[in-house]
Backbone and ligand atoms as CSV (ligand in chain L), in Angstrom:
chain,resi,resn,atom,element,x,y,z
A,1,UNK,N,N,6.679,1.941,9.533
A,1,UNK,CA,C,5.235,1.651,9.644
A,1,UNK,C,C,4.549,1.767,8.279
A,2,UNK,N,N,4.948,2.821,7.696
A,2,UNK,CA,C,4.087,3.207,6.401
A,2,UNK,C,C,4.956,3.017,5.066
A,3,UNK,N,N,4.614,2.417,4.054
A,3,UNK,CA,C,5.482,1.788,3.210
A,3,UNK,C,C,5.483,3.054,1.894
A,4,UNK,N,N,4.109,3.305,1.652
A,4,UNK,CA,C,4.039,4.373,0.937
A,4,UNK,C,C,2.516,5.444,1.185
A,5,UNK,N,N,2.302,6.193,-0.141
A,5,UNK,CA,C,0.919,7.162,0.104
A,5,UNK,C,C,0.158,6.243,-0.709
A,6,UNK,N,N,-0.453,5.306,-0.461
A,6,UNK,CA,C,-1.728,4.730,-1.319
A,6,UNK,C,C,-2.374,5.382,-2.455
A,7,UNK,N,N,-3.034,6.173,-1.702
A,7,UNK,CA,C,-3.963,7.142,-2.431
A,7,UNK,C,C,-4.424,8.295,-1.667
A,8,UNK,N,N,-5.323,9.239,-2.662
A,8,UNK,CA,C,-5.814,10.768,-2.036
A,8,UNK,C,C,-7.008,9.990,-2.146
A,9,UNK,N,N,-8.245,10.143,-1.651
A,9,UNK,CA,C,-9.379,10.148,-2.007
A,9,UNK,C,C,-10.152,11.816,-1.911
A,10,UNK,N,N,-11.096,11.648,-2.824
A,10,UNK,CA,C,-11.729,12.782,-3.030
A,10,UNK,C,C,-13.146,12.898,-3.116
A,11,UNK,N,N,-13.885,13.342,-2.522
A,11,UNK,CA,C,-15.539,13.020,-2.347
A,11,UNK,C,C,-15.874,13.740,-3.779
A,12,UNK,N,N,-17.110,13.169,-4.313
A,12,UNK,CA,C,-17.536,14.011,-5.315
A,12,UNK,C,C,-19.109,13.803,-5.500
A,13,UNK,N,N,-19.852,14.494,-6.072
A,13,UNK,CA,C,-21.337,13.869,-6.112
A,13,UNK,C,C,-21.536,13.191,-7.024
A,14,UNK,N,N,-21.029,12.912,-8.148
A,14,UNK,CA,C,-21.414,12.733,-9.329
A,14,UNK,C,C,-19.849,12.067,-9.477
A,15,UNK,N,N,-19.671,10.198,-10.005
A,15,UNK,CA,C,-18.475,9.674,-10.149
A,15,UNK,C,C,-18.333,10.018,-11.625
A,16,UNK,N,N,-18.972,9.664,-12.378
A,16,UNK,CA,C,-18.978,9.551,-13.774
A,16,UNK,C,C,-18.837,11.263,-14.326
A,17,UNK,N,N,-19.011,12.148,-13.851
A,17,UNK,CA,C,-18.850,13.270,-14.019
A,17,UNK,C,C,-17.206,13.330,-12.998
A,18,UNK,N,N,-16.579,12.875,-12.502
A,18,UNK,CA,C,-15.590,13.178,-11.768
A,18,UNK,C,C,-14.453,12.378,-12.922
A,19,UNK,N,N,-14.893,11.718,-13.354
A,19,UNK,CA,C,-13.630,10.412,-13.609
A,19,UNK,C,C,-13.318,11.197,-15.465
A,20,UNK,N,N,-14.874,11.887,-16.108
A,20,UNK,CA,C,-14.425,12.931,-17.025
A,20,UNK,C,C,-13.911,13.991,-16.938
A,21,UNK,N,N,-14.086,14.613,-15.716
A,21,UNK,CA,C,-13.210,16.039,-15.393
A,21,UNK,C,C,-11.478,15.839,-15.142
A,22,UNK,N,N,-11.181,14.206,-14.855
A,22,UNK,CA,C,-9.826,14.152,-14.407
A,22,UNK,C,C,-9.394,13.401,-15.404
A,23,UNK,N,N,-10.192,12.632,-16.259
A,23,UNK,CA,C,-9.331,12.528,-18.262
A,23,UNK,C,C,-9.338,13.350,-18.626
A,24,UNK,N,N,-10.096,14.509,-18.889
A,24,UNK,CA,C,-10.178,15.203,-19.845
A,24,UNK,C,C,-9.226,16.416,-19.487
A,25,UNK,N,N,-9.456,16.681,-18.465
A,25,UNK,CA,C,-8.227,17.525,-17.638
A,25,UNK,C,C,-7.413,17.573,-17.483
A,26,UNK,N,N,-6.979,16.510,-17.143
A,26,UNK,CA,C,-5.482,15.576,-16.700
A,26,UNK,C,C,-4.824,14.833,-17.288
A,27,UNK,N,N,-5.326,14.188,-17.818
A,27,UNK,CA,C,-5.152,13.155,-17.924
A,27,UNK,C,C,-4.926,11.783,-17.755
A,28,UNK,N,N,-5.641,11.538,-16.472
A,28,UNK,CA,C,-5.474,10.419,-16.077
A,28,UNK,C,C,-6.832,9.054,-16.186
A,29,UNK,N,N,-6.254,7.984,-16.123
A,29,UNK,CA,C,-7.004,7.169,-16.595
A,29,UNK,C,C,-7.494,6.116,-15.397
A,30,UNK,N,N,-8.805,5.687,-15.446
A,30,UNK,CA,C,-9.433,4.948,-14.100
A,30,UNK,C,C,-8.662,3.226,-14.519
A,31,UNK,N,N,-8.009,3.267,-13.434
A,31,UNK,CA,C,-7.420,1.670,-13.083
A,31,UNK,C,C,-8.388,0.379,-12.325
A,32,UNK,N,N,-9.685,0.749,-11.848
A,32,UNK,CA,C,-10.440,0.227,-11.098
A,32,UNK,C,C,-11.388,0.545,-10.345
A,33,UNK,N,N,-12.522,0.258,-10.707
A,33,UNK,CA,C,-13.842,1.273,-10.069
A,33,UNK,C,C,-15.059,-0.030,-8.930
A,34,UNK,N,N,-15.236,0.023,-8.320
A,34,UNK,CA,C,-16.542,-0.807,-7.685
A,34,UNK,C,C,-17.500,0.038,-6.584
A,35,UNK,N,N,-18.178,-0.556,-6.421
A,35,UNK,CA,C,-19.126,-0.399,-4.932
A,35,UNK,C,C,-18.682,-1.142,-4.250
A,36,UNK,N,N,-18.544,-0.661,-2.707
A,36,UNK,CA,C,-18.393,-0.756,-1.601
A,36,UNK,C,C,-19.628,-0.925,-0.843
A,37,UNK,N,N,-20.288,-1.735,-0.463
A,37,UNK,CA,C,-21.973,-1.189,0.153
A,37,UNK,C,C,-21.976,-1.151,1.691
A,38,UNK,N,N,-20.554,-1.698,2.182
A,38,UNK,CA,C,-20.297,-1.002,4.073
A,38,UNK,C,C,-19.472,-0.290,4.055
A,39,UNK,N,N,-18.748,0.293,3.067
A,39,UNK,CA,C,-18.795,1.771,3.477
A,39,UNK,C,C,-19.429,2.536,2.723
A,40,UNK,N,N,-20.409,2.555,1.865
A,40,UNK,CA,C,-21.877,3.360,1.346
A,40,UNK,C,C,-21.206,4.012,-0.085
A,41,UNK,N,N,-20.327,4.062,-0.647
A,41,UNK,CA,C,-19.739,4.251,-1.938
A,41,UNK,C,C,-19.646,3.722,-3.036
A,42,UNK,N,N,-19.533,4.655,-4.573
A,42,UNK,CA,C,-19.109,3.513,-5.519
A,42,UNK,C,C,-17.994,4.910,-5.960
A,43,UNK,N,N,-16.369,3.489,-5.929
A,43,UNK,CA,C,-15.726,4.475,-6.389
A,43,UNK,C,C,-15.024,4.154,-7.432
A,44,UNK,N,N,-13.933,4.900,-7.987
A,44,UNK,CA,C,-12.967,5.066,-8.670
A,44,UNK,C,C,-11.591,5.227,-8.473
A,45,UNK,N,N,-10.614,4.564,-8.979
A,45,UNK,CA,C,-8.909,4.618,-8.852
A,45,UNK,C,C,-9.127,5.262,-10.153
A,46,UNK,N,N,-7.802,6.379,-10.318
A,46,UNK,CA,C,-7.181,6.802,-10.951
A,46,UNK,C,C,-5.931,7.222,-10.754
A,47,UNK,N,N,-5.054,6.656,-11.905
A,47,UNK,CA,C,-3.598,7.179,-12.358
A,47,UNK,C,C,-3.388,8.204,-13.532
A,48,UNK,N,N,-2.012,8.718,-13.366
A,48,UNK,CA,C,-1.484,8.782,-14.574
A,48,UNK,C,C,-0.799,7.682,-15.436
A,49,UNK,N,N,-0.732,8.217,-16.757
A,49,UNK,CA,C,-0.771,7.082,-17.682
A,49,UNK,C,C,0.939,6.431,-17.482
A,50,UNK,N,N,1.604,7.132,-17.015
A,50,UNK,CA,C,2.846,6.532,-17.118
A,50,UNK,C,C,3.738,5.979,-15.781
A,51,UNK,N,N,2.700,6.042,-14.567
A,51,UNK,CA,C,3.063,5.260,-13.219
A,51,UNK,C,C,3.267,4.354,-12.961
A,52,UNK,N,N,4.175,3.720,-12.770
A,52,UNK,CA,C,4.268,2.174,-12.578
A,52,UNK,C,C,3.110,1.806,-11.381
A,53,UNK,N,N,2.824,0.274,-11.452
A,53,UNK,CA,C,1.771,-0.215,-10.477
A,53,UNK,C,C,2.623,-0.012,-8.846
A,54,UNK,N,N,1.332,0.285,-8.685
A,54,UNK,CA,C,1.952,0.642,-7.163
A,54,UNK,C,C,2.016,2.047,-6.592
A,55,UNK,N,N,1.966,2.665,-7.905
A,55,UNK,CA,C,2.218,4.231,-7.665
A,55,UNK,C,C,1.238,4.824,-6.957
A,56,UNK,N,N,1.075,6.363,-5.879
A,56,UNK,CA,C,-0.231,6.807,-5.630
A,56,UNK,C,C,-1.104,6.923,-6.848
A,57,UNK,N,N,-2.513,6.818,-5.941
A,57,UNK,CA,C,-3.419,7.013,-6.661
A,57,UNK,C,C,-3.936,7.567,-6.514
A,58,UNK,N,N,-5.267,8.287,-7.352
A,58,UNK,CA,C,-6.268,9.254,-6.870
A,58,UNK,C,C,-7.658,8.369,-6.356
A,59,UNK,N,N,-8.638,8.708,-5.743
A,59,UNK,CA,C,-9.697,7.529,-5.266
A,59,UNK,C,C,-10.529,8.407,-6.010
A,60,UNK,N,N,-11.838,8.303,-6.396
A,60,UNK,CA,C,-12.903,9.363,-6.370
A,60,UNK,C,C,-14.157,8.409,-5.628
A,61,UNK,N,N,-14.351,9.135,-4.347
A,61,UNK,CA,C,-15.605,8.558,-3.885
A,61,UNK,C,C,-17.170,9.569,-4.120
A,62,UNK,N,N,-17.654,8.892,-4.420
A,62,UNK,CA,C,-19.133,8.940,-4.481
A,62,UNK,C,C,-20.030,8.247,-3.768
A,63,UNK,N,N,-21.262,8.918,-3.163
A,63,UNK,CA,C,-22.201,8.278,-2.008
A,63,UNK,C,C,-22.906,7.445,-2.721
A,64,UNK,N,N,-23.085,5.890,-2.390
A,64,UNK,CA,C,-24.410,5.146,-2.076
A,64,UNK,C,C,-26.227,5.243,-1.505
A,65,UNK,N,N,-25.487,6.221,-0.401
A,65,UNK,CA,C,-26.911,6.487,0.528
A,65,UNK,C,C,-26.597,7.682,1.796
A,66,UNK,N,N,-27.571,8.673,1.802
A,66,UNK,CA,C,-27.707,9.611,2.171
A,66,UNK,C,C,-26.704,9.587,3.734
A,67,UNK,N,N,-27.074,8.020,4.422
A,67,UNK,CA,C,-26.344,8.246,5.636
A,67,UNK,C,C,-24.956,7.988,5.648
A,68,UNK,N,N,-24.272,7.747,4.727
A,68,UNK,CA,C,-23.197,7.320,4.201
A,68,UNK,C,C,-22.027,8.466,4.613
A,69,UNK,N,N,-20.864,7.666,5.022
A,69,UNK,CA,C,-19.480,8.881,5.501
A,69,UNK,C,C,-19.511,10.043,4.218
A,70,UNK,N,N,-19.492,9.607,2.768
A,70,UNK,CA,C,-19.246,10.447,1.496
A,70,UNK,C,C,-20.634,11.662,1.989
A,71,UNK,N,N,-21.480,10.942,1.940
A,71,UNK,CA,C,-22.513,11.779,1.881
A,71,UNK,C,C,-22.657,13.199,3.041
A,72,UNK,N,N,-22.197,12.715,4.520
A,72,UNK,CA,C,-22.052,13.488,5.332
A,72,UNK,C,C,-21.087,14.353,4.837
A,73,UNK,N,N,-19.964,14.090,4.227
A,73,UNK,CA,C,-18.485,15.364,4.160
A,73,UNK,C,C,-19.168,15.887,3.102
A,74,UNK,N,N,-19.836,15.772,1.675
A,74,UNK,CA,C,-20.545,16.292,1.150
A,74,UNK,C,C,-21.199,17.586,1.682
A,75,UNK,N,N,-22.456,17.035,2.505
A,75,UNK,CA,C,-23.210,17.955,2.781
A,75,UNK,C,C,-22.250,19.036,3.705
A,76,UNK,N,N,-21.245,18.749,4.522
A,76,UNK,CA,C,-20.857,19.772,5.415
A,76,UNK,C,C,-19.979,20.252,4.872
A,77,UNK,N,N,-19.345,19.817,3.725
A,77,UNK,CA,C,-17.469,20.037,3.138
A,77,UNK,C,C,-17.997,20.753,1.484
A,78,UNK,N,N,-18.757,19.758,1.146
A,78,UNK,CA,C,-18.483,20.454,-0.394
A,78,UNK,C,C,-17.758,19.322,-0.852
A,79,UNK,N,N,-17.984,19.117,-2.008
A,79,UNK,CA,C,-16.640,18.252,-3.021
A,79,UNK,C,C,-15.234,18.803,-2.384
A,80,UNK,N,N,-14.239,17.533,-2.438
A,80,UNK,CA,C,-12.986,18.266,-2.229
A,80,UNK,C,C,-12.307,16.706,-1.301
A,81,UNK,N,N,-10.915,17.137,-1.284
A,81,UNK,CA,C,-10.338,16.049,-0.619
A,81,UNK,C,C,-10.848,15.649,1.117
A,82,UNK,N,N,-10.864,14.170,1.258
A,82,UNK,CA,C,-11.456,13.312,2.049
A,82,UNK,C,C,-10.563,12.792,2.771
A,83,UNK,N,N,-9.473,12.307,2.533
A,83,UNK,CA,C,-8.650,11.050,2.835
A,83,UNK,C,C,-7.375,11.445,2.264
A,84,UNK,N,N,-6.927,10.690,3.174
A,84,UNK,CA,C,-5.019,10.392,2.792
A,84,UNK,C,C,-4.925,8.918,3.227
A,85,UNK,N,N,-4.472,8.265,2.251
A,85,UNK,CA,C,-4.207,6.548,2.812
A,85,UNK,C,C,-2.769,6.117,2.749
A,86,UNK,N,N,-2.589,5.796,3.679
A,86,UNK,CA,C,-0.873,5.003,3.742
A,86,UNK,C,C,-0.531,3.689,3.709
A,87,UNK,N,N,-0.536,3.105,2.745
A,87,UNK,CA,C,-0.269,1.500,2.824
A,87,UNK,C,C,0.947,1.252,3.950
A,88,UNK,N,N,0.218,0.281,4.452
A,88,UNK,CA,C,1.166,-0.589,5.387
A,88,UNK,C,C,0.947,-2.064,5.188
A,89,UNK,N,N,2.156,-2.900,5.245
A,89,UNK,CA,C,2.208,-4.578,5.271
A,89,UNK,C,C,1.711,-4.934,5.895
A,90,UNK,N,N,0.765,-4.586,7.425
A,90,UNK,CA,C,0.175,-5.434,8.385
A,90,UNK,C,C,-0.683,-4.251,9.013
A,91,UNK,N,N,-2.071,-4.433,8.871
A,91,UNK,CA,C,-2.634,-3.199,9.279
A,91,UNK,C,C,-3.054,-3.463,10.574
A,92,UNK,N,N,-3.080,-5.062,11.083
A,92,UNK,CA,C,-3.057,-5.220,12.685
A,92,UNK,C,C,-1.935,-4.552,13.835
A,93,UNK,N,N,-1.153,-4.771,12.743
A,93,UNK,CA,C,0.760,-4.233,13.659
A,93,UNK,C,C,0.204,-2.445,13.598
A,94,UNK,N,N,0.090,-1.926,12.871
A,94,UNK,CA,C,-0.061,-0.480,12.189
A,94,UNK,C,C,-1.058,-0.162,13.898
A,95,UNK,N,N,-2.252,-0.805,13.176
A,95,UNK,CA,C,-3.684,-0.087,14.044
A,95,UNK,C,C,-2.652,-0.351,15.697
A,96,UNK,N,N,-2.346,-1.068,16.320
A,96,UNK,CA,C,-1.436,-1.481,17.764
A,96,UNK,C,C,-0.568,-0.374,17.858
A,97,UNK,N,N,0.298,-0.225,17.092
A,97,UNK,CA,C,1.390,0.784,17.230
A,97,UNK,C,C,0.810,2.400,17.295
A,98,UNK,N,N,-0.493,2.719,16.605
A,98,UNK,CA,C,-1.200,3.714,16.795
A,98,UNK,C,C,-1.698,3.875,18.118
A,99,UNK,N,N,-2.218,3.010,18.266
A,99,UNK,CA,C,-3.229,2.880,19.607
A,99,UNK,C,C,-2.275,3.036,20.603
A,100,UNK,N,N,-0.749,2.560,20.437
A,100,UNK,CA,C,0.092,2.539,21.384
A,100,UNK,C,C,0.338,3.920,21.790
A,101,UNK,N,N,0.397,4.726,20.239
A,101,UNK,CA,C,0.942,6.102,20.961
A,101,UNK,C,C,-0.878,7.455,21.035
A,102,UNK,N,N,-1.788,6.328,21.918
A,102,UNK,CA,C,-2.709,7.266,21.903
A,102,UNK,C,C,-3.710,7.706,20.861
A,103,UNK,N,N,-3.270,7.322,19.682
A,103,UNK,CA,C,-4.693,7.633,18.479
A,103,UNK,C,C,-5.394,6.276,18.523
A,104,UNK,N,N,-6.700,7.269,17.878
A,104,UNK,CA,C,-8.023,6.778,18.046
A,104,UNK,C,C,-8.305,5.776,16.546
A,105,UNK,N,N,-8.315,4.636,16.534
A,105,UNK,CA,C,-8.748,4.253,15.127
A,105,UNK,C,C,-10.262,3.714,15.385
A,106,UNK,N,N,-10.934,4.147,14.127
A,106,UNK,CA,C,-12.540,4.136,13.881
A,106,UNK,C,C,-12.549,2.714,14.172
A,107,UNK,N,N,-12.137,1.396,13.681
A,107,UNK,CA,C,-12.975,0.728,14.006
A,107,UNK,C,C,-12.055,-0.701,15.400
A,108,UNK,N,N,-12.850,-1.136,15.607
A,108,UNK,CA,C,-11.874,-2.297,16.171
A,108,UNK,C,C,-11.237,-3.435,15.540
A,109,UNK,N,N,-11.599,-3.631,14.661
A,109,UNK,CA,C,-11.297,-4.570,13.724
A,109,UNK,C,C,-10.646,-4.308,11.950
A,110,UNK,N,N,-9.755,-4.583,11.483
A,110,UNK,CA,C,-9.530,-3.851,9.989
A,110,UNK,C,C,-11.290,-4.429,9.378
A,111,UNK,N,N,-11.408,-3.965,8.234
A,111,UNK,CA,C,-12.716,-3.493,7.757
A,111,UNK,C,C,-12.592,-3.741,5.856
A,112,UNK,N,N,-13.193,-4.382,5.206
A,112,UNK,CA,C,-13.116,-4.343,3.645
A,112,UNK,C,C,-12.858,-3.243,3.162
A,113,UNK,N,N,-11.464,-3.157,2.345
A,113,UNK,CA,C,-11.392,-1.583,1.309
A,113,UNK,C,C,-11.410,-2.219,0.083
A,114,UNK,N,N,-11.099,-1.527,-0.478
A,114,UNK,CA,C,-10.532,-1.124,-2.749
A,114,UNK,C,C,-10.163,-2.614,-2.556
A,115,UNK,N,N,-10.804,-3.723,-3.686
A,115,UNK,CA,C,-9.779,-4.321,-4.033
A,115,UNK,C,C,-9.122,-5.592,-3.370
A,116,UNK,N,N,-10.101,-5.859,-1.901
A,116,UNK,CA,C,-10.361,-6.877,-0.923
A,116,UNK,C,C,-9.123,-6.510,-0.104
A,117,UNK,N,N,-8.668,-4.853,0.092
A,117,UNK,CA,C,-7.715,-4.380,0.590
A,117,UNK,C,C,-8.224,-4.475,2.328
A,118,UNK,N,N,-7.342,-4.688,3.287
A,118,UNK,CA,C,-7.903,-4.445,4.610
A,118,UNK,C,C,-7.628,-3.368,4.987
A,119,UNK,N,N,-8.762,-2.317,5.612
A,119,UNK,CA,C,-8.364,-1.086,5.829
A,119,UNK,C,C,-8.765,-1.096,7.512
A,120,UNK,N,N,-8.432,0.416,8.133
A,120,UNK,CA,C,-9.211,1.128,9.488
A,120,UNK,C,C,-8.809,2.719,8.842
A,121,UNK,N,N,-9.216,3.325,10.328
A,121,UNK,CA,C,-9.092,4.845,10.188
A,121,UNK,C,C,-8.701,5.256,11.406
A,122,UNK,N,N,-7.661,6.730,11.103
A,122,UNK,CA,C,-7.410,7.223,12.389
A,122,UNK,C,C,-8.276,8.396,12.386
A,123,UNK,N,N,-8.913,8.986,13.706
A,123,UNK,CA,C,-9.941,9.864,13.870
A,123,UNK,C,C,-8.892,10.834,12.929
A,124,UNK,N,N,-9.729,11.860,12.166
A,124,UNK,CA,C,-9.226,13.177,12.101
A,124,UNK,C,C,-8.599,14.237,13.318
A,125,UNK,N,N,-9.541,13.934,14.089
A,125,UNK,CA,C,-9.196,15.044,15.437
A,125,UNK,C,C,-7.709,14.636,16.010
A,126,UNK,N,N,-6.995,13.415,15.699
A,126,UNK,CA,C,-6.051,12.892,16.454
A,126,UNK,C,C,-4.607,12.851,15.369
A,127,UNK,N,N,-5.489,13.213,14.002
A,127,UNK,CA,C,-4.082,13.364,12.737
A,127,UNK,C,C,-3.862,14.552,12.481
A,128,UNK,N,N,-3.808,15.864,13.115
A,128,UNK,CA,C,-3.975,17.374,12.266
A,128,UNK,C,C,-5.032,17.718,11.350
A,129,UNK,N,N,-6.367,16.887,11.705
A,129,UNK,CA,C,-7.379,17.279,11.047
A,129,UNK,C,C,-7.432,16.644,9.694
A,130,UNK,N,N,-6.712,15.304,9.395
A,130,UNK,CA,C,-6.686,14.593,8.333
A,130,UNK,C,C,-7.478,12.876,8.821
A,131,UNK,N,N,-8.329,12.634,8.012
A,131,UNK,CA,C,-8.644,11.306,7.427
A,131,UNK,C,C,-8.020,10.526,7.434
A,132,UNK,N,N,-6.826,9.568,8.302
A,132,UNK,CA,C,-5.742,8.775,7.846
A,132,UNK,C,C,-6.363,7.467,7.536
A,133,UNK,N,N,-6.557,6.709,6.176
A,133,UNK,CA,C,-6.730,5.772,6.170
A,133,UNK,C,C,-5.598,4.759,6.209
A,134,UNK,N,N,-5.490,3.608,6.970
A,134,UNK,CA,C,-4.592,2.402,6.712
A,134,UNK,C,C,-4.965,1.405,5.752
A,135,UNK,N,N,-3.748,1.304,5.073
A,135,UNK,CA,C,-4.491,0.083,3.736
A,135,UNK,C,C,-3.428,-0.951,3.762
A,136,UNK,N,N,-3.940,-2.551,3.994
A,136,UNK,CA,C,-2.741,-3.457,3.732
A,136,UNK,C,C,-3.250,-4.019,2.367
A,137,UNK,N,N,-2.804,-4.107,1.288
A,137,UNK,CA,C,-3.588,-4.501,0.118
A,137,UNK,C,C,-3.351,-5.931,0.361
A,138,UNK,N,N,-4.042,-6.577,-0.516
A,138,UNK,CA,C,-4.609,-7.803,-1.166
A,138,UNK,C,C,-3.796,-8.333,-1.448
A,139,UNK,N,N,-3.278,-9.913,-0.686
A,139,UNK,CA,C,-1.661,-10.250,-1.570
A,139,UNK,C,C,-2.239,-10.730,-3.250
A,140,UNK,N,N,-1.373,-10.248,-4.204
A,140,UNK,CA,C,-1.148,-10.590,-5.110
A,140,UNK,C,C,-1.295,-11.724,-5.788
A,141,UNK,N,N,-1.765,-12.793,-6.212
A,141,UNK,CA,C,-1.272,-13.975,-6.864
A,141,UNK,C,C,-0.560,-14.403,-8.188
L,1,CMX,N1,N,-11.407,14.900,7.142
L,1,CMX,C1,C,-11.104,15.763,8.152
L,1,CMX,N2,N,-11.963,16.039,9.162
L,1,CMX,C2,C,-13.171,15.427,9.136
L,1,CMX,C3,C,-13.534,14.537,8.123
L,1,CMX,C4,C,-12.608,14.285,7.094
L,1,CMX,N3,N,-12.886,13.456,6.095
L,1,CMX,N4,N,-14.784,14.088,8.371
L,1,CMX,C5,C,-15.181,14.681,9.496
L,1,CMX,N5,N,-14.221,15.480,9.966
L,1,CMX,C6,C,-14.261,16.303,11.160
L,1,CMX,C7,C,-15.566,17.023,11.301
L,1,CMX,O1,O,-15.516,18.245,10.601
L,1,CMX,C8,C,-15.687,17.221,12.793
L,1,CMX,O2,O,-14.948,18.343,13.167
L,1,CMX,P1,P,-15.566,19.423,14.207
L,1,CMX,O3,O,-15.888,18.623,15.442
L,1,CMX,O4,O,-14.449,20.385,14.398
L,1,CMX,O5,O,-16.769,19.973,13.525
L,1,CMX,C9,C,-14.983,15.995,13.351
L,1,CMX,O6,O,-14.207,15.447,12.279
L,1,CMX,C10,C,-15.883,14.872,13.865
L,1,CMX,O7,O,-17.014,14.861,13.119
L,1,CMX,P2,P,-18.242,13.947,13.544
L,1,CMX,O8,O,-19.505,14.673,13.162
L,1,CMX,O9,O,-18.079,13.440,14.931
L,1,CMX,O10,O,-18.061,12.726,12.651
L,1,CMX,P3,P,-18.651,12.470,11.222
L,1,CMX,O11,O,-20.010,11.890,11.358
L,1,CMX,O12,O,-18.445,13.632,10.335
L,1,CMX,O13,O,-17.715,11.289,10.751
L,1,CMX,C11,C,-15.716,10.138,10.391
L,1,CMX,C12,C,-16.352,11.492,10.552
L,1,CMX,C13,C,-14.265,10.352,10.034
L,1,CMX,C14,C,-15.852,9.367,11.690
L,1,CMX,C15,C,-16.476,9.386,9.239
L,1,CMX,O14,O,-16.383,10.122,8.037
L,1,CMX,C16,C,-15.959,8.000,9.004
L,1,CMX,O15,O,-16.346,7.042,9.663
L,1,CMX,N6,N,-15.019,7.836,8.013
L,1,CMX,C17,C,-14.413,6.562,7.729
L,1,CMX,C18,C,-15.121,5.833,6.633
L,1,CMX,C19,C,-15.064,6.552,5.322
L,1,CMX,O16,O,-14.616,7.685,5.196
L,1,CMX,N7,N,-15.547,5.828,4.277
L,1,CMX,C20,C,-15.579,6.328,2.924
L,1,CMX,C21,C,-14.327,5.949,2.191
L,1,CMX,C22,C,-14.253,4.461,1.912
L,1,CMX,C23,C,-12.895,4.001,1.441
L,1,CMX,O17,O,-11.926,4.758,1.512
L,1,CMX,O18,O,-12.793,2.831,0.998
């Protein structure tokens, strides 16, 4: 079902203050940043410098607008990890085979991610209290 770990995402308040704490720290470098405006974010990819493409990534999300998913884990969570995403080749087959064994995915339909990636979500309450995002990326050209 799951091909690899996509990415971590990580809520933060401040992107531009997040994306210097994890160069300057880490060293890792942002591969791709945009706004999202349905799901209320502007974020950030980050790697390390020596990962081949494809490798996990780190996300850093930041809120758009107060009613926004970032903004809610914010106010109740604090900065800190959000998400776990698992790329899969077909996120229609994925979301079916979930649903088959009983989990709940957020939406009915896959939904715009990172990158014109198609995503959904499995409830937390139904993953061990994790965020599972599904990601089929963007074919390539
Ligand atoms: N990880 C783990 N648990 C979480 C969670 C998270 N990120 N967000 C909420 N929860 C928990 C809550 O703590 C709550 O637990 P309790 O009932 O024990 O208190 C429970 O899930 C349900 O909370 P809720 O109030 O019913 O729901 P919320 O309004 O907090 O919404 C969720 C939760 C997952 C439905 C919402 O965050 C959502 O729709 N997420 C998907 C979209 C998203 O995250 N977009 C931003 C990223 C965009 C991208 O990746 O591209």
């Amino acid at each position: 079902l799951v091909t690899a770990v996509d990415h971590v995402g990580i809520a933060v308040p401040d992107l531009e203050a997040a994306i210097a704490f994890h160069r300057e720290t880490f060293g890792l470098e942002v591969t791709h940043s945009e706004v999202n405006e349905e799901q209320g974010v502007h974020e950030a990819m980050l790697r390390a410098p020596g990962d081949a493409t494809g490798a996990t990534q780190l996300q850093l999300l930041a809120p758009l607008r107060e009613d926004s998913a970032i903004a809610k884990f914010l106010d109740r969570s604090g900065p800190g990890l959000q998400q776990l995403a698992f790329r899969v080749t077909d996120v229609e087959a994925a979301m079916s085979a979930l649903r088959a064994k009983g989990l709940r995915l957020l939406y009915d339909e896959p939904r715009r991610g990172t990158a014109n990636s198609r995503i959904n979500f499995v409830h937390p309450k139904d993953a061990g209290g994790v965020l599972v995002e599904l990601v089929e990326p963007a074919e390539v050209h």
